[in-house]
VMD Tcl script that draws the C-alpha trace (Angstrom):
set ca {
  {0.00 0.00 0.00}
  {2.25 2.74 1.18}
  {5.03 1.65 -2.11}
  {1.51 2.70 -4.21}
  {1.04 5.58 -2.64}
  {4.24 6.90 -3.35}
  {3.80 6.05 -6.72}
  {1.11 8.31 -7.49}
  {2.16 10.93 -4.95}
  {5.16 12.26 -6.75}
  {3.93 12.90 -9.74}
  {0.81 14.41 -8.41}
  {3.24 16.82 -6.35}
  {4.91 17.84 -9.74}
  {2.37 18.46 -11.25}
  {0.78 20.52 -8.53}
  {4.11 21.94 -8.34}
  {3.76 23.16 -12.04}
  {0.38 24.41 -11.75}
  {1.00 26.65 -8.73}
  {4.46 27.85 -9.85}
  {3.41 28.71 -13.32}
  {-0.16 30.60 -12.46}
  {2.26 32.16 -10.15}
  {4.58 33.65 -12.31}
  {1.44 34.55 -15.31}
  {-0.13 36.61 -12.42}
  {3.12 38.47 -11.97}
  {3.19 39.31 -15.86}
  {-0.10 40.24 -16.52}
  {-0.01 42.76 -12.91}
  {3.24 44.00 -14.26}
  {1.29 44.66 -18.19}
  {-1.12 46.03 -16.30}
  {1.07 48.58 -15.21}
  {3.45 49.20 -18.01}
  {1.17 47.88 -21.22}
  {3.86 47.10 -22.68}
  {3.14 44.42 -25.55}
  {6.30 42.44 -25.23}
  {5.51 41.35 -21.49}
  {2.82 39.16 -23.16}
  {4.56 38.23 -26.05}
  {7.77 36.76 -23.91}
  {6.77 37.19 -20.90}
  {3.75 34.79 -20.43}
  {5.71 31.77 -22.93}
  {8.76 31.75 -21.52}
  {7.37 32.40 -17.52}
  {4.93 29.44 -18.31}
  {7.88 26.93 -19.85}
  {10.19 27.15 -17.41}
  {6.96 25.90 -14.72}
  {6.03 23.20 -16.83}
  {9.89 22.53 -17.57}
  {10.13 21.58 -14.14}
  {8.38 18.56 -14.12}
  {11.01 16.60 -15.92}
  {13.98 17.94 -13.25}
  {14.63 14.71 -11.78}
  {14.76 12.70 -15.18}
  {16.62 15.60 -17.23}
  {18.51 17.62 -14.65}
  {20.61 19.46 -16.72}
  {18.24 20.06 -19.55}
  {15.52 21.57 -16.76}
  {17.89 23.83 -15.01}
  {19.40 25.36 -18.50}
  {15.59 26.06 -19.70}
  {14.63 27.74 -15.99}
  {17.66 29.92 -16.22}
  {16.96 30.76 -19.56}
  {13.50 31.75 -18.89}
  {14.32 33.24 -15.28}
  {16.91 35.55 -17.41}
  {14.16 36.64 -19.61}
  {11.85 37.22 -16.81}
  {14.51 39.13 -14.88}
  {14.76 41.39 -17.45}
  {11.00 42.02 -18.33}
  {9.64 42.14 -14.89}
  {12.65 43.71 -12.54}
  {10.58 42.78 -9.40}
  {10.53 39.24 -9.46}
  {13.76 38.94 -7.30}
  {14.11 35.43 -7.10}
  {14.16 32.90 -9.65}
  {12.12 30.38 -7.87}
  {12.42 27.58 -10.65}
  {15.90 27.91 -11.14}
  {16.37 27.56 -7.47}
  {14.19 24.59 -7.81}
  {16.31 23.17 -10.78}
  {19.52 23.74 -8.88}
  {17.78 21.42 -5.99}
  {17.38 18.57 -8.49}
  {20.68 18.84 -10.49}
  {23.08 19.10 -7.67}
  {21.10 15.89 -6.00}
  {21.60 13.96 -8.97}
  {25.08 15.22 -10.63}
  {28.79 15.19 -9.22}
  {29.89 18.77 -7.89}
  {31.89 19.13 -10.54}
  {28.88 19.78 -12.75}
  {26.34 21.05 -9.76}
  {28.80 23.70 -8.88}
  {29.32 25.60 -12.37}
  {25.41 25.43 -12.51}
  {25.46 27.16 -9.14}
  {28.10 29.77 -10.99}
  {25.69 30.38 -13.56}
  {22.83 31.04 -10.74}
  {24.69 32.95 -9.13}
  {25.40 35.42 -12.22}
  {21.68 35.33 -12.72}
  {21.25 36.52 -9.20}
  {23.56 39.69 -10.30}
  {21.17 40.83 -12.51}
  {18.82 42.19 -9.45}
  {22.02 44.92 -8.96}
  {20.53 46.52 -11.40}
  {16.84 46.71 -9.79}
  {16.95 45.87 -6.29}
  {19.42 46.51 -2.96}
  {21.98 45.09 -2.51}
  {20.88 42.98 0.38}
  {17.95 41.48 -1.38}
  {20.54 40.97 -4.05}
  {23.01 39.05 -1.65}
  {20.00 37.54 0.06}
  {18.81 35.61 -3.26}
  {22.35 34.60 -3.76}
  {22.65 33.06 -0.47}
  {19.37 31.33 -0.97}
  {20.98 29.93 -4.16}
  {24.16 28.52 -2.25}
  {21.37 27.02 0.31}
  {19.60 25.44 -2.68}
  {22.46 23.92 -3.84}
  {23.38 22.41 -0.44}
  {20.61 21.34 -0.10}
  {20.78 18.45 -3.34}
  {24.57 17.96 -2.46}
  {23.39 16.50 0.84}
  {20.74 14.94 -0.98}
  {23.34 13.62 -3.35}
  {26.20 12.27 -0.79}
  {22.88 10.34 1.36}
  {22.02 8.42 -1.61}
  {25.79 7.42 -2.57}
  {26.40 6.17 1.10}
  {23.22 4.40 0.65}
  {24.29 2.76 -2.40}
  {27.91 2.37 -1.01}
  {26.60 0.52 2.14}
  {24.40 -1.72 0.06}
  {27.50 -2.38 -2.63}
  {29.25 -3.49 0.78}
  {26.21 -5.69 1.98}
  {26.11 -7.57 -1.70}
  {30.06 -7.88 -1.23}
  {30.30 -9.09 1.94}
  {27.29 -11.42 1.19}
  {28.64 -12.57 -1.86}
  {32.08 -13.75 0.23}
  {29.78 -14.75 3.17}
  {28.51 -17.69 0.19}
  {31.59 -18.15 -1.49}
  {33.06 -19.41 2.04}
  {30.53 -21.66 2.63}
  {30.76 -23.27 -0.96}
  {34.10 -23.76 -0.42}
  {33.93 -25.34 2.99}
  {31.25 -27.51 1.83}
  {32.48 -28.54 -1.57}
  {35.71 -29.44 -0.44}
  {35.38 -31.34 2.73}
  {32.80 -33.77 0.75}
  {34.50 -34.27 -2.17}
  {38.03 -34.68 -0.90}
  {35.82 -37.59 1.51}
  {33.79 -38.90 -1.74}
  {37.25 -39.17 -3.50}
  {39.01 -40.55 -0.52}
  {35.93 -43.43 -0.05}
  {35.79 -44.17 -3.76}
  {39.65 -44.87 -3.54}
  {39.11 -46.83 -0.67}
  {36.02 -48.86 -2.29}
  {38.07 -49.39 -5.07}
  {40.91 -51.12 -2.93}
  {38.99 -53.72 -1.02}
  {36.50 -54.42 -3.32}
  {37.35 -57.95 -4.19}
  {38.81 -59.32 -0.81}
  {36.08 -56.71 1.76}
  {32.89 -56.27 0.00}
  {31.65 -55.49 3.12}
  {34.23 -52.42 3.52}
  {33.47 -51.34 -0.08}
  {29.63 -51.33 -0.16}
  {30.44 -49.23 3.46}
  {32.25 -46.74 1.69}
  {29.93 -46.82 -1.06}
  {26.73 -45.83 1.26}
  {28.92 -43.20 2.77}
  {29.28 -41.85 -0.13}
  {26.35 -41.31 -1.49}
  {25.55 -39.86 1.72}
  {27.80 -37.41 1.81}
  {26.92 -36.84 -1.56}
  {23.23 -35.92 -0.68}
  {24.33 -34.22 2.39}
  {26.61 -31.69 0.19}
  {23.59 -30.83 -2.28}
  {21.40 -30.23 0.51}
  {24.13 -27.78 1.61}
  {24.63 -25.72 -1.40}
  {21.15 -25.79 -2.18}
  {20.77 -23.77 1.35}
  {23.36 -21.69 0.38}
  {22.40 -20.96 -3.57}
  {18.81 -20.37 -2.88}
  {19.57 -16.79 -1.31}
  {20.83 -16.13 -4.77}
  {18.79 -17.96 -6.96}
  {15.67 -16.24 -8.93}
  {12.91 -17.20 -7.28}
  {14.19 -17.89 -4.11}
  {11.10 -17.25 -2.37}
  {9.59 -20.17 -3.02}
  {13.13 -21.96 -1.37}
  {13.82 -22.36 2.38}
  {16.84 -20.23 2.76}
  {16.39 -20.05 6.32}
  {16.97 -23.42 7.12}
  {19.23 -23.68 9.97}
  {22.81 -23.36 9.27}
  {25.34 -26.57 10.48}
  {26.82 -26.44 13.85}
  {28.58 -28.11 16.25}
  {25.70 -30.89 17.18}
  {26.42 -31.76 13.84}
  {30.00 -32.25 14.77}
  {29.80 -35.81 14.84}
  {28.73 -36.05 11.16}
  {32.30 -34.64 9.92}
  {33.80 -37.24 11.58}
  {31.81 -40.27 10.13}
  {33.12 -40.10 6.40}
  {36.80 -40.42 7.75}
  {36.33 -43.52 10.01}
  {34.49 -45.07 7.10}
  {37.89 -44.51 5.12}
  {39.94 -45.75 7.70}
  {41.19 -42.37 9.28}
  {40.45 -42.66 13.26}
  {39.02 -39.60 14.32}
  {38.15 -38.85 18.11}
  {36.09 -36.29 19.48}
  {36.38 -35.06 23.48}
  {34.27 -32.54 24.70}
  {35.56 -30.10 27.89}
  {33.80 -28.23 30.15}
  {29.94 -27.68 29.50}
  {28.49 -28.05 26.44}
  {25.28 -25.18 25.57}
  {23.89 -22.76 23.54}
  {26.01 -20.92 21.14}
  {25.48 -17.63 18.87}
  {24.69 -18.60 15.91}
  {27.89 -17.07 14.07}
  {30.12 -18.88 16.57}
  {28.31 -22.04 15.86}
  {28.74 -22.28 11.75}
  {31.92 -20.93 11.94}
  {33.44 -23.65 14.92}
  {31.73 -26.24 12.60}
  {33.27 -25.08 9.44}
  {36.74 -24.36 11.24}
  {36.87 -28.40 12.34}
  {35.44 -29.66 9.06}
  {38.24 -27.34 7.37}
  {40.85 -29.02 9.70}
  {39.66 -32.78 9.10}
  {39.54 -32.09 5.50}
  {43.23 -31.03 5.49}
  {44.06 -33.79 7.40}
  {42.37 -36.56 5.15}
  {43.96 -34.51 2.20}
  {47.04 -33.54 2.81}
  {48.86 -35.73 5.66}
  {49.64 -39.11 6.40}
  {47.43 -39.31 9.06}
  {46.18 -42.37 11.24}
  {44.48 -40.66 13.75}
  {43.12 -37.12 14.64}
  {41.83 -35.80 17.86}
  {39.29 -32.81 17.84}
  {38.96 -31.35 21.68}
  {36.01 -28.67 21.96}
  {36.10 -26.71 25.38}
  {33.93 -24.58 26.73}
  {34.81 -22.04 28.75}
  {33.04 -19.09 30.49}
  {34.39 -16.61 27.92}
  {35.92 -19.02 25.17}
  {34.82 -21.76 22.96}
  {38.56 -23.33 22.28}
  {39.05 -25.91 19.49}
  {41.97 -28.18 19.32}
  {42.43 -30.50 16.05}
  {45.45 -32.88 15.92}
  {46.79 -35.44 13.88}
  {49.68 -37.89 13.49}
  {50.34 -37.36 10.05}
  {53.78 -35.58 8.27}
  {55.28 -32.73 10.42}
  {58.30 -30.72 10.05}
  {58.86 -30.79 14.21}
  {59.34 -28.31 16.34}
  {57.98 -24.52 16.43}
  {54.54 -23.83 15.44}
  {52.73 -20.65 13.58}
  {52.02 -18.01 16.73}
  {49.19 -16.55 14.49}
  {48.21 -17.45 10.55}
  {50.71 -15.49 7.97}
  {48.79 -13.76 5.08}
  {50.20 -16.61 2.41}
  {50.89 -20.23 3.17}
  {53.01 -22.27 1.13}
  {50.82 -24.44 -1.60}
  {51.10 -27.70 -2.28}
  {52.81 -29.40 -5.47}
  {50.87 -32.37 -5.05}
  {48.48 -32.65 -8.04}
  {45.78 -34.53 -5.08}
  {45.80 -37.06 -2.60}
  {46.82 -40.73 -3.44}
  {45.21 -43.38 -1.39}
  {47.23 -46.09 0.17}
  {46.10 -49.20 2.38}
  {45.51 -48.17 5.73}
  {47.37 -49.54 8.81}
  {44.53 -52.24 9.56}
  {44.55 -53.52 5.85}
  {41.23 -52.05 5.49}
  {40.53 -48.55 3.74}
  {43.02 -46.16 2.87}
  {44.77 -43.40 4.59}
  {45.58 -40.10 2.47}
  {49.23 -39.45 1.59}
  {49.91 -35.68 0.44}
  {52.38 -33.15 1.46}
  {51.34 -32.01 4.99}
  {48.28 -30.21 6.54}
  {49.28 -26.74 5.87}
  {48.87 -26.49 2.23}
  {44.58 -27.36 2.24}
  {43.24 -26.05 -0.91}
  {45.89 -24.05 -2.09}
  {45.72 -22.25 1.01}
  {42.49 -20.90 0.86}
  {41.35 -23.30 3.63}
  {43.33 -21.58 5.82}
  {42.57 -18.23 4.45}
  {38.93 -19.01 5.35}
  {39.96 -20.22 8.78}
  {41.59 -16.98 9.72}
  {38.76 -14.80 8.49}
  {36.45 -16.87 10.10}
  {38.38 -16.17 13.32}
  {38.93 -12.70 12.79}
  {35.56 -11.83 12.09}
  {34.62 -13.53 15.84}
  {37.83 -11.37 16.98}
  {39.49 -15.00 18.22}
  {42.95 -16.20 17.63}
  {44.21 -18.73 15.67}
  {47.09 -21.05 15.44}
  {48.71 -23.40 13.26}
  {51.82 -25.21 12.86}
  {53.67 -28.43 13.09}
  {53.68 -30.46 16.30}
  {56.65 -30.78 18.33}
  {56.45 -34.64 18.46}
  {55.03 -34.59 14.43}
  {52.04 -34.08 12.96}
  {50.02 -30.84 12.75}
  {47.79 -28.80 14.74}
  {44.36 -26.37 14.36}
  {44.09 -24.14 17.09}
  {41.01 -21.73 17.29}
  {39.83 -19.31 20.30}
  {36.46 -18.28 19.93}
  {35.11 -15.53 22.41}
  {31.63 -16.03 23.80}
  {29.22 -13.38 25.14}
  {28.76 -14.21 28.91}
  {25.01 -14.85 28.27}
  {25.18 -17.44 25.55}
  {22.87 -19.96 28.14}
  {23.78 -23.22 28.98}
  {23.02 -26.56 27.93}
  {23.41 -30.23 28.85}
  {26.65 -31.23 28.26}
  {27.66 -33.41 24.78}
}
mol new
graphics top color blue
foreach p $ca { graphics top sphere $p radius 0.5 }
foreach p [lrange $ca 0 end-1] q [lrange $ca 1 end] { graphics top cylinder $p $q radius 0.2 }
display resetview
């Protein structure tokens, strides 16, 4: 309703607008022929008084064109009636072109007003004079302001799409590379035992397709915010967190990596944004692991603090030794390694993952999604080789002091 209204309520103000301002200004003429009979009031006077009214209906759509005809026809009118002091559509115009142009254009249109002000020297005071001219400089202030609102709107909504747009691209990331590095992983593994442990390969088949439904379920979430139509979708389907935790781990022990989960402290409530982003920050972590190390076994330790939700995710696979990363550098090192090759794993079933070591997921933009992930909680986060080998994920998550509590995992 009110979207409607303002439909029809603009134009209907314009064209009011016109009416008034142009009976207006054929009033003045015809009092100021009254007065002087002088033929040529009616002969310019009246046209040109009349088209720069009705010219002023088209000011927001043709700025430039609008403000050129009302100073035209406020010149004329200057000239053929002194006592009209101010050129009211002009002023009007100036409103409308500065709103909608840069300053580089607004401002040599104020110039121009501002010599058509200097006519009244010639008729009026001087303060009237310097009164219309500051009236003009108000005018034009006036649409400037107008002008720099709407480009911070636009800026702030450019920002919104952007950030958005990342927001997505993060997710899709997260989601199609954790399940496909685990579908290619379990096909491997399928593929290795499926003569001597059809068991173990029909396993790692079902897991599979699992995962495989589980990751289109995922980016259908995620791709019907953008999608035509969308409204139709359920894009506000909750997002994954860390009950789900448990599910991450499920593909890997199905191809043979042994991945344990401890919970410390209390378990409860989280904000939503510390939630999805703790989830994708251990899924990120297991998926380097199963990629990119020769892992046997990882350990993911979720604490809960009063103030912190810590995360902890180690595994036994390649490490340099000694030292670790005190906080994330800006680039990481990429892998070589064309992809993970499967090899048996140590109990003859499925395969582990041989690669070139944790920190190199993705061509680092795993980890780049880690750290913004962290950064945009304002945590900390760590990783680096293990003393005694292998590699670590180390994430500090601050929690508001209300986030409620729960039973714990």
């Amino acid at each position: 309703m009110g979207g409607r209204r303002r439909g029809w309520l603009r134009p209907a103000a314009d064209v009011v607008l016109v009416v008034v301002l142009g009976l207006f200004l054929v009033a003045v003429v015809l009092d100021e022929h009254d007065r002087t009979r002088a033929p040529l009031l009616i002969l310019l006077g009246l046209p040109f008084g009349v088209g720069q009214a009705v010219a002023l209906y088209w000011r927001r759509a043709r700025p430039v064109a609008v403000f050129a005809a009302a100073l035209v026809g406020g010149l004329v009118l200057q000239l053929l009636v002194p006592t009209i002091a101010i050129p009211i559509a002009a002023l009007i115009a100036i409103i409308s072109l500065a709103a909608a142009r840069a300053p580089a254009l607004s401002l040599l249109a104020l110039l121009a007003l501002l010599g058509l002000c200097a006519v009244d020297f010639a008729s009026a005071s001087r303060e009237d004079t310097y009164f219309v001219m500051v009236v003009s400089v108000a005018a034009w202030a006036i649409g400037e302001i107008a002008r720099n609102r709407r480009v911070a709107i636009e800026g702030e909504a450019r920002r919104a799409v952007a950030e958005e747009r990342s927001r997505i691209a993060r997710e899709i990331h997260d989601v199609v590379a954790h399940s496909v590095s685990v579908i290619i992983v379990q096909a491997a593994a399928a593929d290795d035992v499926f003569d001597t442990r059809p068991d173990q390969a029909r396993k790692a088949l079902r897991s599979i397709e699992t995962t495989g439904r589980d990751a289109l379920a995922e980016l259908r979430r995620l791709l019907a915010v953008v999608r035509p139509g969308a409204e139709d979708a359920d894009p506000l389907r909750p997002q994954p967190g860390l009950a789900r935790v448990d599910e991450l781990a499920e593909p890997l022990r199905a191809a043979g990596l042994d991945v344990t989960i401890h919970t410390r402290g209390t378990a409860r409530p989280l904000p939503a944004g510390v939630d999805v982003s703790a989830y994708r920050i251990v899924g990120e972590a297991l998926t380097n692991a199963l990629r990119h190390a020769h892992a046997s076994r990882v350990e993911v330790t979720l604490t809960y603090t009063a103030t912190t939700l810590d995360l902890d995710i180690a595994d036994d696979g390649v490490g340099t030794g000694g030292g670790h990363h005190d906080s994330v550098p800006s680039t990481m090192p990429s892998s070589r390694s064309g992809g993970a090759a499967a090899q048996p794993g140590r109990d003859g079933g499925a395969p582990a993952v041989t690669a070139a070591g944790l920190g190199v997921a993705g061509g680092g933009h795993g980890i780049i999604g880690m750290r913004e992930r962290t950064a945009m909680l304002g945590g900390s986060l760590d990783i680096g080789p293990r003393d005694d080998g292998g590699f670590r994920v180390r994430a500090s998550l601050p929690l508001p002091a209300d986030t409620g509590r729960g039973a714990g995992r």
